[in-house]
C-alpha positions in Angstrom: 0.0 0.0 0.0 1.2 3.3 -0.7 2.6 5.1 2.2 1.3 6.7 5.0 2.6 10.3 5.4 3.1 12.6 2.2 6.7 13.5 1.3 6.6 17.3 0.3 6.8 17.7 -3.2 6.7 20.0 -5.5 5.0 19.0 -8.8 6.6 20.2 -12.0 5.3 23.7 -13.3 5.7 22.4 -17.2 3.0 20.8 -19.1 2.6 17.1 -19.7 3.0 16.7 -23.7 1.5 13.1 -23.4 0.7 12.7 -27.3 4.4 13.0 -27.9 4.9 9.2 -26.2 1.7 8.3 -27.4 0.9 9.3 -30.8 -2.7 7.2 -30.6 -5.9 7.5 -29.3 -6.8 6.0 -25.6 -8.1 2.9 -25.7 -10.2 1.2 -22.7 -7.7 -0.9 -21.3 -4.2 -1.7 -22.2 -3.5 -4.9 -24.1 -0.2 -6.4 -22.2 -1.9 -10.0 -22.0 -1.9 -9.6 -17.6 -4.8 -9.6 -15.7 -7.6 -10.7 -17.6 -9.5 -11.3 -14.4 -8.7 -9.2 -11.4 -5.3 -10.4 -9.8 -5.4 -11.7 -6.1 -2.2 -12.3 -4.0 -0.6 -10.3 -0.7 1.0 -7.4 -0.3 4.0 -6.8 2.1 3.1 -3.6 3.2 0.1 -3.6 5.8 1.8 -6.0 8.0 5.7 -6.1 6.9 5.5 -2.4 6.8 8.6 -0.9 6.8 11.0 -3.9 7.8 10.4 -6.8 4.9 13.3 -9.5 4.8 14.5 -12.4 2.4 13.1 -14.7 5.2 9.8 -12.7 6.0 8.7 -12.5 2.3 9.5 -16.3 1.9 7.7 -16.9 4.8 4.8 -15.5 3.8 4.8 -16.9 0.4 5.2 -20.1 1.7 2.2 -19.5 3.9 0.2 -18.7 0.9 0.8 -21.9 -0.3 0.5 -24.1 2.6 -2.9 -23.3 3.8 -4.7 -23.6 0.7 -5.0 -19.7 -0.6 -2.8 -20.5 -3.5 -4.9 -22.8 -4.7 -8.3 -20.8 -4.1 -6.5 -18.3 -6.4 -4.2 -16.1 -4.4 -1.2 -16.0 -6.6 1.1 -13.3 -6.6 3.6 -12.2 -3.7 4.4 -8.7 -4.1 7.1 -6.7 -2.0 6.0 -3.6 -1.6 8.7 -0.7 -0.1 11.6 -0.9 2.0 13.9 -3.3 0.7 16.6 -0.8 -1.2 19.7 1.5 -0.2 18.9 5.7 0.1 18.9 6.3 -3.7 19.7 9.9 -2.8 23.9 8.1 -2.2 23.9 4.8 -3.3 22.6 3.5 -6.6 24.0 1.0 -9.2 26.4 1.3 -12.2 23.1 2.4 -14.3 21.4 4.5 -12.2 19.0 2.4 -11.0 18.1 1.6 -7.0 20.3 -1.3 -4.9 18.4 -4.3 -3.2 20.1 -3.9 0.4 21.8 -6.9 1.2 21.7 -6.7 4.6 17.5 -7.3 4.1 17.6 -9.6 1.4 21.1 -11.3 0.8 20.4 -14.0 -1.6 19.1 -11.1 -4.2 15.7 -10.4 -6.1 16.4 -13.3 -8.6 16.9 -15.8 -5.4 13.8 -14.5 -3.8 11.7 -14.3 -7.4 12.5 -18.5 -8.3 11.3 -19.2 -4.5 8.2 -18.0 -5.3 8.1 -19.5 -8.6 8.9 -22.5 -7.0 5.9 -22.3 -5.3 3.5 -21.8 -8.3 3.0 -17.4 -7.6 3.8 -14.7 -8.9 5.9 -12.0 -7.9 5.6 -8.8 -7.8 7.8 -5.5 -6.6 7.6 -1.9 -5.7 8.8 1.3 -7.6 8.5 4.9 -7.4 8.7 7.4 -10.3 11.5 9.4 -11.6 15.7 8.9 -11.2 16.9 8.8 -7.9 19.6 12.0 -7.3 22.0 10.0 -6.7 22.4 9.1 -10.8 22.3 12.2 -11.4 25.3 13.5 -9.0 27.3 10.6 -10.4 25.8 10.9 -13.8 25.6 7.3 -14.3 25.4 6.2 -17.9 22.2 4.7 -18.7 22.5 1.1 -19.5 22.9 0.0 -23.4 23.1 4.1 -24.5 25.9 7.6 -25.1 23.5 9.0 -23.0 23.8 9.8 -19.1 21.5 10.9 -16.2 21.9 14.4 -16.7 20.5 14.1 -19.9 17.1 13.4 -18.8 16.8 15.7 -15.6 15.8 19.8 -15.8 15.4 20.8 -12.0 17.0 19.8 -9.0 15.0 21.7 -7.0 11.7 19.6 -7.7 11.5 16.0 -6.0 9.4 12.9 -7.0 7.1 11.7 -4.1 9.3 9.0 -2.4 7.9 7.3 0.6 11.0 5.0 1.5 12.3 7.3 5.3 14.9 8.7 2.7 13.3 12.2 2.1 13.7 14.0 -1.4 15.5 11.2 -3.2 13.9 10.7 -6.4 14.2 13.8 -8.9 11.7 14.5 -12.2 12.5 12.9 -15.3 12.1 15.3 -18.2 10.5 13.4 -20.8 10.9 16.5 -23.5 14.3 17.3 -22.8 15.3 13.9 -24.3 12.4 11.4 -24.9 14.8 9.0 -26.1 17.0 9.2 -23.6 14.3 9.2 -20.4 12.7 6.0 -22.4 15.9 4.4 -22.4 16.6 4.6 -19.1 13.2 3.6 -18.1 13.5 0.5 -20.5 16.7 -0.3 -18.0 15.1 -0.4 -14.9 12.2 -2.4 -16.6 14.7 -5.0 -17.8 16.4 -5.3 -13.9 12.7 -5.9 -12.8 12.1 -8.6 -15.3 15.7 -10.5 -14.8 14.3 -11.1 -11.2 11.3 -12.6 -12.6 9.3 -9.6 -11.7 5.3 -10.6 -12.4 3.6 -7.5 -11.1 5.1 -3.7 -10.7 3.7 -1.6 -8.1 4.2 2.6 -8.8 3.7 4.5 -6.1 3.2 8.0 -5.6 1.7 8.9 -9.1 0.2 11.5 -9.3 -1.3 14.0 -12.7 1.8 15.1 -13.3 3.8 11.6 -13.2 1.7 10.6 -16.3 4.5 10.0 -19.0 6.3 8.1 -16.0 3.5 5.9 -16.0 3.1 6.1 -20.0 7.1 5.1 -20.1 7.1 2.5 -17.7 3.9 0.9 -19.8 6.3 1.0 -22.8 9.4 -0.2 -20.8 7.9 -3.0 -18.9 6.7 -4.5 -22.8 9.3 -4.3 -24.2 10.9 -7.1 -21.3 9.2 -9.9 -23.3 7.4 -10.6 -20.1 4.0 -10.1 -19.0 4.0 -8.1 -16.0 1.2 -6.6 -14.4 1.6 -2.4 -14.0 -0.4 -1.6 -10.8 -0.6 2.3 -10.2 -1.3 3.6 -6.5 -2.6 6.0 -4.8 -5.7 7.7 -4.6 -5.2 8.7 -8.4 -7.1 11.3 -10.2 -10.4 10.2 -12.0 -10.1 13.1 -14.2 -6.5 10.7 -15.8 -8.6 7.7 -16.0 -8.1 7.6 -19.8 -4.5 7.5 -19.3 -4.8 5.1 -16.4 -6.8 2.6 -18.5 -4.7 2.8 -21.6 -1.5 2.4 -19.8 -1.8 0.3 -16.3 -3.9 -2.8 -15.1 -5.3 -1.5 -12.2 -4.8 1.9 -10.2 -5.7 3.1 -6.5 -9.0 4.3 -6.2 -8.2 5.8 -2.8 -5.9 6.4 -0.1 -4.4 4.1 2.4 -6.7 1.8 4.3 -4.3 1.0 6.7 -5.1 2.9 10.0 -1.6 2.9 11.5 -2.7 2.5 14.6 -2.7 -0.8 17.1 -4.5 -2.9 14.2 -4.0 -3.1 10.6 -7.4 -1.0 9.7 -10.1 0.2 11.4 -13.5 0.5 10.3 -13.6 4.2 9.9 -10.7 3.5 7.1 -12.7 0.9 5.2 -15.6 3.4 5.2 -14.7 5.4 2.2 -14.5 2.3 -0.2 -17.8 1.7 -0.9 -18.4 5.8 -2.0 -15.2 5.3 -4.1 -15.8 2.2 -5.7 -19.4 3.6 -6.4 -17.8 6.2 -8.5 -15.1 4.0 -10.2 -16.9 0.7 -10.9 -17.5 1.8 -14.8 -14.2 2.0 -15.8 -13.0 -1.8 -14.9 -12.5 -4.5 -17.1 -10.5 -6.7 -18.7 -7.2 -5.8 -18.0 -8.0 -3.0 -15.9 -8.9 -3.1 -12.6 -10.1 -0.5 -9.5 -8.0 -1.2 -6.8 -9.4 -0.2 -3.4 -6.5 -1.3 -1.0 -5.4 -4.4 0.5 -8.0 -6.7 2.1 -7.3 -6.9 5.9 -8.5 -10.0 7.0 -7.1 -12.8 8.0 -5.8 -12.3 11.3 -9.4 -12.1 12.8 -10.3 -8.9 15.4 -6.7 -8.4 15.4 -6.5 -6.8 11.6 -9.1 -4.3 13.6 -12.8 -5.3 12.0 -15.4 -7.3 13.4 -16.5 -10.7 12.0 -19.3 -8.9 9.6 -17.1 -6.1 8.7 -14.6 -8.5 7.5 -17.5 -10.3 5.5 -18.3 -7.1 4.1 -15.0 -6.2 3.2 -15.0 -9.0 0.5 -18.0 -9.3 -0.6 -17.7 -5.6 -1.8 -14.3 -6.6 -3.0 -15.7 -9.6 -4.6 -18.9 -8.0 -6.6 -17.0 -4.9 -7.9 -14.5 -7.3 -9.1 -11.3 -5.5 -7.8 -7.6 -6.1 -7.3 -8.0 -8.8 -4.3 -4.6 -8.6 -2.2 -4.5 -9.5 1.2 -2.7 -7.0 3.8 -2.9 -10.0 6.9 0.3 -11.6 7.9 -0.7 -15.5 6.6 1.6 -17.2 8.6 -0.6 -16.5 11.8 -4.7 -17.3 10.0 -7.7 -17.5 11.9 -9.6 -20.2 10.8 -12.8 -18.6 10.5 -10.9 -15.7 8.1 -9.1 -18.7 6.1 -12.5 -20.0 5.3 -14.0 -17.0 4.3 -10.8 -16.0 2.0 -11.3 -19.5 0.2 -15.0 -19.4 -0.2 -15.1 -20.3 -3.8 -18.7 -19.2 -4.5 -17.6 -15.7 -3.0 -14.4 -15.6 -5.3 -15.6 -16.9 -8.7 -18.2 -13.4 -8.6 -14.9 -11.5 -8.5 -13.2 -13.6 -11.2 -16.2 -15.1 -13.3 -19.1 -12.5 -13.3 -19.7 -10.8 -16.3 -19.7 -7.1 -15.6 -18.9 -5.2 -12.6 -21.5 -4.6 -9.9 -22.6 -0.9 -9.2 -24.7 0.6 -6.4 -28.3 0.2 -7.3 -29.9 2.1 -4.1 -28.5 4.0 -0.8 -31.0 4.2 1.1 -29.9 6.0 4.9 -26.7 3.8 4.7 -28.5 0.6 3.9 -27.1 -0.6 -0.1 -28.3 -2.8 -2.7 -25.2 -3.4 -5.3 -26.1 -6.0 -8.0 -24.6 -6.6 -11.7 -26.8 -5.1 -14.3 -25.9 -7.6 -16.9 -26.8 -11.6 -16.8 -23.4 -14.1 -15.8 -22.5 -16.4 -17.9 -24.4 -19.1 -15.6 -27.7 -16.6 -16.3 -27.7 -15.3 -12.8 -27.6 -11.8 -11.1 -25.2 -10.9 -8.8 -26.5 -8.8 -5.9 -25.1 -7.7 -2.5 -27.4 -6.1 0.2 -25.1 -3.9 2.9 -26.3 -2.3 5.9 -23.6 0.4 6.1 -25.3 2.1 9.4 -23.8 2.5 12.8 -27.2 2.4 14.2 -28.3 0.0 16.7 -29.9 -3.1 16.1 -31.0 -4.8 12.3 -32.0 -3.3 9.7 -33.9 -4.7 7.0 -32.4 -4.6 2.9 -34.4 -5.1 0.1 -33.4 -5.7 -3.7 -36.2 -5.3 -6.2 -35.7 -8.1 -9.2 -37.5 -5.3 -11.2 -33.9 -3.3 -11.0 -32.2 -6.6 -12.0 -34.8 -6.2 -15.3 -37.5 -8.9 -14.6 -40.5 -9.4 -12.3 -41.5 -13.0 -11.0 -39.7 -15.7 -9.3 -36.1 -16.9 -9.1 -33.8 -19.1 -7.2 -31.6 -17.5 -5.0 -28.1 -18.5 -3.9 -26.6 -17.1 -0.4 -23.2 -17.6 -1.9 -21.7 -17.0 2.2 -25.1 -19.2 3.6 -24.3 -21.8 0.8 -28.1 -22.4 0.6 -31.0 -22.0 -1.9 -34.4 -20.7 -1.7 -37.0 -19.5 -4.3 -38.4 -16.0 -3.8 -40.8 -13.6 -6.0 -39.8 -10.2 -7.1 -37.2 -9.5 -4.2 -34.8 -10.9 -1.6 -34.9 -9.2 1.8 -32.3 -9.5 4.7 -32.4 -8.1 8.1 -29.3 -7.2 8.7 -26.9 -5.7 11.8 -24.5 -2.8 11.5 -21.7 -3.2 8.9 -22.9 -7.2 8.1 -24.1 -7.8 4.2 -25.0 -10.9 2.6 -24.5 -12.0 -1.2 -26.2 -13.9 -3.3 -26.6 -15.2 -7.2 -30.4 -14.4 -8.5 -31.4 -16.7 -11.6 -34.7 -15.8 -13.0 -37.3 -18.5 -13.7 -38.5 -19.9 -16.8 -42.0 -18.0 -16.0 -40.3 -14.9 -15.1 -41.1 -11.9 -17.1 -39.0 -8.8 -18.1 -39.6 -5.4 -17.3 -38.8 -2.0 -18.1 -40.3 -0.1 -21.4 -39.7 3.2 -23.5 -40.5 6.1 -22.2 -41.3 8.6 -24.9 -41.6 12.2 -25.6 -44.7 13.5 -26.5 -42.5 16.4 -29.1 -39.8 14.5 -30.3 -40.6 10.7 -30.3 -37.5 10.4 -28.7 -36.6 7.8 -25.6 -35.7 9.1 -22.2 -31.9 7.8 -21.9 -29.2 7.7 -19.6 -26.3 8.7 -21.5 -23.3 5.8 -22.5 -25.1 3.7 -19.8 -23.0 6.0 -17.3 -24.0 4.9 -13.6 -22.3 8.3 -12.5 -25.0 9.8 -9.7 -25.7 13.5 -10.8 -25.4 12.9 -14.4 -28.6 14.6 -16.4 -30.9 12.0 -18.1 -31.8 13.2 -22.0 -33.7 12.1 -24.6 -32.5 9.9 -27.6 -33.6 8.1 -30.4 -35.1 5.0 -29.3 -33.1 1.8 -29.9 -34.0 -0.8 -27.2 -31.0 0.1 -25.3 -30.9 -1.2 -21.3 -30.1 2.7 -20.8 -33.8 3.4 -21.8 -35.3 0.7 -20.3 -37.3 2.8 -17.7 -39.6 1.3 -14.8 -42.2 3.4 -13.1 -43.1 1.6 -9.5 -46.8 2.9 -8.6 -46.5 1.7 -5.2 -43.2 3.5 -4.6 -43.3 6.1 -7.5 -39.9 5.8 -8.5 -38.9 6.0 -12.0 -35.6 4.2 -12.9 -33.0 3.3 -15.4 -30.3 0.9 -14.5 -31.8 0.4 -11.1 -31.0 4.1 -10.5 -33.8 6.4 -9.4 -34.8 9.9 -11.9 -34.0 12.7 -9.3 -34.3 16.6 -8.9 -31.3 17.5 -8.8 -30.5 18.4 -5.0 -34.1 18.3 -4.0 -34.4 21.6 -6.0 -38.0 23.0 -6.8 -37.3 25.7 -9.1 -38.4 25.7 -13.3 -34.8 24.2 -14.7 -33.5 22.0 -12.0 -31.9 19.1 -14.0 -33.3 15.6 -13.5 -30.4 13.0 -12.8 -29.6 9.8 -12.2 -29.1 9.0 -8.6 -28.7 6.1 -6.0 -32.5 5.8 -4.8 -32.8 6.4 -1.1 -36.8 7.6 -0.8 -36.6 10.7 -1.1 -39.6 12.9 -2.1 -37.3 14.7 -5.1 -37.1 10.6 -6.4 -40.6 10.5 -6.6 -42.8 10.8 -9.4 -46.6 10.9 -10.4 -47.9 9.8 -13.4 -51.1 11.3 -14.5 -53.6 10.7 -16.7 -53.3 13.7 -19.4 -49.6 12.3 -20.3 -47.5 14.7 -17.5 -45.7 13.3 -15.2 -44.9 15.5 -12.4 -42.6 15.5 -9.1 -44.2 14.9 -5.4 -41.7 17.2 -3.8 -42.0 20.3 -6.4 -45.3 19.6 -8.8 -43.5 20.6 -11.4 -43.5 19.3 -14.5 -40.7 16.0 -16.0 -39.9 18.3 -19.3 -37.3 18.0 -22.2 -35.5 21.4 -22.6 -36.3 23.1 -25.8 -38.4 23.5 -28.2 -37.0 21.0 -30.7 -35.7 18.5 -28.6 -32.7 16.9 -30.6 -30.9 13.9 -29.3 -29.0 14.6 -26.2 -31.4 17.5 -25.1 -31.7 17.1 -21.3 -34.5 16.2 -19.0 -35.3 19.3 -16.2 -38.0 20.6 -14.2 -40.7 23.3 -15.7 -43.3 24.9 -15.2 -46.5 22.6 -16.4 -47.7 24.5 -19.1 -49.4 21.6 -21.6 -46.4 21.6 -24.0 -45.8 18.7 -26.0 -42.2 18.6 -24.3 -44.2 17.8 -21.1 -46.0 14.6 -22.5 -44.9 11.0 -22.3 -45.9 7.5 -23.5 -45.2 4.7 -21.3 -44.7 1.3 -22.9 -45.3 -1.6 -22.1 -43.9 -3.2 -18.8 -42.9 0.5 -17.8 -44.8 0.0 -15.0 -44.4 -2.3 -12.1 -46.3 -2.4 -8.9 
């Protein structure tokens, strides 16, 4: 995990000129061959922290594979920071940092075919930019004319560099020489990969370190290795074109280790579900959200209850991100070890066809659930009760959000039992517990949702590009059976939805022009909706009327609040199996 207090730093003042190292369009995920499903494995840094040895690292690789987690699917080992020389004095003949011996005295390549030995993977830890001591000695960069002051501007700027060494690591100018700064990357890369290096970790990336991460993409390809790049932390959603294009997975948020008495706290696990909420859209193949380490294993030591832990990876599981455990494995509670090898709770995270996203929020108590049938034909859903209140609370998923009313058998994938229920599963649940389970529709099920179109344009109401972003304006489009104009209307509730998110006014405004969005439905009154007879459909909360903005109404005009005034921009048609009870 990425460390703990921020090394000062001072970003560089020029521009990134990222099309000079790319020279193509972003694409959605980068194409390296790693991590078609999301990788799983431990991380040194929670419990190591900042004193990881030869013997501690084989320890806990060997621990991996004893007690069964390797074969549940935990494979890699990664060292995370700690294990070099200061690379502000000592670095090697090219530049690049020194393993310190005294740590790990049988070397990275001894270490790398242990873990290979074992059937993992491993995987080290990097930070970006050269450390100062190349450039004081002005090392020659391996397999080049070229030297370390080629490739450096300012000393007075500093890379962030969380090793106890201070401002170590200076800015590589990729403009001064690109093929220079390339070349030396390319180096480094090839060290890693002599080790048998499986998985890089960068830390401390931030906007301005994004041609270290583009360069390090390139360098680490060029190995003739696959190796996973794993960017960390709390990066910048704005980049997430870059992260996609160029990385496997990226840190979604900041540390989750409380460094405190425990490893975490639940205060520090809080944040994930909010973050993962917002990031879920952009993981796939080859790209995966990475919301910190997984700290359990160790039972109330790691600092979370026995339902918090279960909660911990279940979300982990259902949004299908980067599983690494933070727990020191050669001290497993049972009870933790079983829950960590649950196969039906780790083949969502690896098998399920599309990441889960957060249906309803409703005062703290979550429905997430996958909006797109598995390849067995299920659902995936997740119910959460995310209150600190006392006593159970009691979560409800709707099957109608999943896209179909009527029965199904459902699997509690932690309960390992079946039942058959009819248009919902229900769980009464305590403070920070969840439950999971796989919903597969019945033969005599029926689907639901239906256009719903404007009286002006003939055009569908649409969530645009599917986007399950809360606050994002719904328009109208030309109708083309998409899932993102499937709309239900529930009369009993008077919700309208799209992608089991509720139509809202936009901050429970209830003014002419407040935009209607897309948000997590939690009940409130600017989520509700009534249809009426004469076509309208107007908002409890404001009586105003659901209008497309305009007078023409093109595709992507937006949907808003007005006045009711008996335009044809205020009129809708609801299809069939729009409405639900």
């Amino acid at each position: 995990m990425s460390k703990r207090a921020l090394v000062a730093t001072v970003a560089l003042a020029s521009s990134l000129f990222l099309s000079a190292l790319t020279g193509s369009t972003p694409a959605q995920a980068q194409d390296n061959g790693a991590s078609r499903t999301p990788p799983m494995g431990w991380s040194s840094w929670s419990s190591v922290r900042t004193s990881p040895t030869e013997a501690k690292i084989k320890a806990q690789a060997q621990a991996m594979h004893d007690s069964g987690l390797m074969s549940a699917g935990y494979q890699y080992i990664n060292l995370d920071d700690y294990y070099i020389k200061n690379p502000g004095t000592t670095v090697d003949q090219y530049g690049r940092w020194v393993v310190d011996t005294g740590k790990f005295p049988d070397g990275m390549k001894n270490l790398g075919d242990f873990i290979h030995g074992l059937g993992e993977k491993f995987g080290m830890y990097v930070t970006p930019g050269i450390p100062k001591a190349a450039y004081d000695q002005n090392t020659p960069i391996e397999g080049t004319s070229y030297h370390a002051r080629d490739i450096v501007s300012s000393t007075s700027t500093f890379e962030s560099n969380y090793g106890g060494f201070g401002n170590v690591m200076y800015f590589i100018d990729y403009n001064k020489n690109p093929t220079a700064a390339q070349a030396f990357v390319n180096s480094w890369a090839n060290l890693f990969a002599s080790y048998g290096v499986d998985y890089i970790k960068i830390d401390g990336v931030h906007t301005s370190d994004q041609n270290d991460v583009i360069a390090w993409s390139k360098a680490l390809n060029q190995t003739g290795r696959t190796i996973h790049l794993g960017l960390s932390n709390t990066l910048d959603i704005n980049n997430i074109k870059t992260w996609q294009q160029y990385s496997n997975s990226w840190r979604t948020g900041g540390d989750i280790e409380c460094y405190c008495s425990t490893l975490t706290t639940w205060s520090n696990v809080g944040p994930r579900w909010a973050n993962l909420a917002q990031w879920g859209q952009y993981a796939g193949p080859g790209g995966w959200n990475d919301p910190d380490s997984i700290e359990v294993g160790n039972g109330d030591h790691n600092g979370l209850t026995v339902n918090e832990r279960q909660s911990v990876i279940t979300l982990w599981a259902i949004t299908r991100s980067v599983m690494m455990l933070g727990s020191d494995l050669t001290n497993l509670d049972a009870g933790d070890l079983n829950m960590l090898k649950n196969a039906e709770v780790t083949n969502v995270n690896q098998t399920d066809s599309v990441v889960a996203s957060q249906i309803s929020n409703n005062n703290d108590l979550q429905v997430w659930a996958t909006k797109q049938k598995n390849p067995d034909g299920s659902y995936t859903v997740a119910l959460f009760n995310r209150s600190d209140r006392a006593g159970n609370e009691t979560v409800t998923a709707d099957f109608s959000d999943l896209g179909f009313s009527g029965s199904a058998t459902v699997r509690n994938l932690w309960g390992k039992s079946n039942e058959t229920l009819t248009n919902s599963v229900s769980r009464s649940l305590a403070p920070h517990e969840s439950a999971l389970f796989k919903v597969t529709p019945s033969s005599s099920s029926t689907p639901v949702g239906g256009n719903l179109t404007s009286g002006l344009s003939g055009r569908c109401a649409d969530d645009p590009n599917s986007t399950l972003v809360n606050g994002t304006q719904l328009d109208v489009w030309d109708c083309n059976g998409g899932a993102n104009q499937k709309i239900t209307y529930s009369s009993s509730a008077k919700t309208l939805k799209v992608l089991g998110k509720c139509f809202d006014a936009h901050g429970g405004a209830t003014t002419a022009g407040t935009h209607v969005e897309i948000y997590d439905c939690n009940g409130g009154t600017n989520q509700q909706w009534n249809v009426n007879s004469n076509g309208t459909i107007t908002g409890v909360q404001s009586g105003l009327c659901l209008d497309v903005t305009g007078a023409t109404n093109p595709n992507g005009a937006g949907l808003e609040l007005w006045n009711c005034n008996g335009g044809a921009n205020q009129t809708w048609t609801l299809a069939s199996g729009v409405k639900v009870a």
